[in-house]
N, C-alpha and C positions, 0 to 999 in steps of 0.2 A: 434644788429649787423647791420651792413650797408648794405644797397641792390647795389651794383656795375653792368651794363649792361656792357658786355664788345660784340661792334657790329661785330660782321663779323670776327671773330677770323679767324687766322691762328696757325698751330699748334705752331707754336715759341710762340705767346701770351700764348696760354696754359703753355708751358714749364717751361714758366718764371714767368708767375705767380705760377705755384705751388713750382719752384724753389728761390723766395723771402718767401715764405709763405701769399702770402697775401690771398687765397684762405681760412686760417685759421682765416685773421682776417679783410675779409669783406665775407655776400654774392655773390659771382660770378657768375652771368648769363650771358652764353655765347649765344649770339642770332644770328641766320641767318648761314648761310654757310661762310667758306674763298670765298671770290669773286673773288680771282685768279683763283678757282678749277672748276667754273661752267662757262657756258656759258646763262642759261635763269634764271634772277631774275627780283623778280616785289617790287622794294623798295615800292609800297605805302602802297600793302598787308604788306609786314612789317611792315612798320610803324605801319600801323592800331592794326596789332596783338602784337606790342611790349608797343603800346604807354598807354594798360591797366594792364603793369606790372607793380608795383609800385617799384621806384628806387631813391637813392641818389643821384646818381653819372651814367652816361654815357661815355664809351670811346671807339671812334675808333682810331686802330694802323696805318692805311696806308690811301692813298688818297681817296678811294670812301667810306671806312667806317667812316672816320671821318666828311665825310659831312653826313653820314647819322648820324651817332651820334649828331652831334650840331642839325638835323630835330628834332632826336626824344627827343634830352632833351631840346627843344624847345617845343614839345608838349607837354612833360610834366612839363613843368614852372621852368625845372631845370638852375642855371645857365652855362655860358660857351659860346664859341664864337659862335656869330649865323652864320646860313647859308653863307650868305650874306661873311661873313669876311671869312671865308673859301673858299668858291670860288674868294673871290678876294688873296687869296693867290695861290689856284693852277691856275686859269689861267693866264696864262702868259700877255696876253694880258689887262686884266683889271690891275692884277698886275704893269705891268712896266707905266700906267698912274697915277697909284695912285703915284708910285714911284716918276714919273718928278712933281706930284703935290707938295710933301712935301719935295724932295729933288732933284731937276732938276740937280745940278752941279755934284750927285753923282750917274744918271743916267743913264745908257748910250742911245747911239742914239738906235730906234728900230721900225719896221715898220709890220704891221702885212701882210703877202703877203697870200692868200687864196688860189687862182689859178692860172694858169698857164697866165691868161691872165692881169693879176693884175703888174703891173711898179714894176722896183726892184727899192730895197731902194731907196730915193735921198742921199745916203752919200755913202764914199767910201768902192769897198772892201776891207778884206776878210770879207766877214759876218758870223755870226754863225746861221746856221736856228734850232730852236727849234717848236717840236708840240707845239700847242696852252697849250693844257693840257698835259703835259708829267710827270713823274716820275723819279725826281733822272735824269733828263738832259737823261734819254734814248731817242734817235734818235733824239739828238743834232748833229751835224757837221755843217763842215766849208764850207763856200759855196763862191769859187773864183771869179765866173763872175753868167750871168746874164740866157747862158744857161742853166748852172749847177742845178742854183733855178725852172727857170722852169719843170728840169725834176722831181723835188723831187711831194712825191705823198704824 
């Protein structure tokens, strides 16, 4: 039987995995807490403590368990996307460079603004500001002028 890590469950992953069956037809170990549910975690202690379970397969369901998932089947020589491509997926900002590298016509314009004291875009608005790292476009909007961006926090 197969050793499957599944990192930083939430109770929906449990669910669904026992509601596929696949609980029957791999090992499931579910490692670490839901990282929605806590507020003090020390990824490296995990890692450390996970990276001497022997496993097949690693899977994280949501954004910060799937970067620790490619760490730890990365430590453990398993394949699957590494770090590196995983965070160039959630950050926005690495993301939409990699995007104008390989396909600039099908990118759109986009300017990372930090602080309040940082130039709005050079293009026209309405802009849409998004967190750097967000989830699913939470605290996305639309941002009309240039006081409006300044006040966002």
């Amino acid at each position: 039987m197969r050793d499957v890590i599944i990192v930083c469950p939430q109770e929906r992953d449990r669910a669904l995995i026992r509601a596929a069956g696949l609980d029957d037809l791999y090992r499931v170990r579910y490692a670490g807490p839901d990282l929605d549910s806590i507020t003090d975690f020390d990824p490296g202690a995990f890692l450390d403590e996970w990276a001497t379970v022997p496993a097949d397969g690693v899977i994280g369901t949501k954004d910060r368990s799937a970067l620790l998932a490619s760490l730890l089947a990365e430590r453990l020589g398993l394949p699957g996307p590494t770090p590196d491509a995983v965070i160039n997926c959630q950050h926005k900002g690495r993301s939409r460079l990699l995007h104008r590298e390989v396909a600039p016509a099908a990118t759109p314009l986009f300017a990372a603004v930090s602080d309040a004291d940082d130039p709005p875009p050079a293009f026209p608005q309405p802009w849409f500001a998004k967190p750097i790292v967000g989830r699913l476009s939470q605290g996305a909007r639309r941002v009309d002028d240039a006081a409006e961006l300044r006040e966002l926090d």
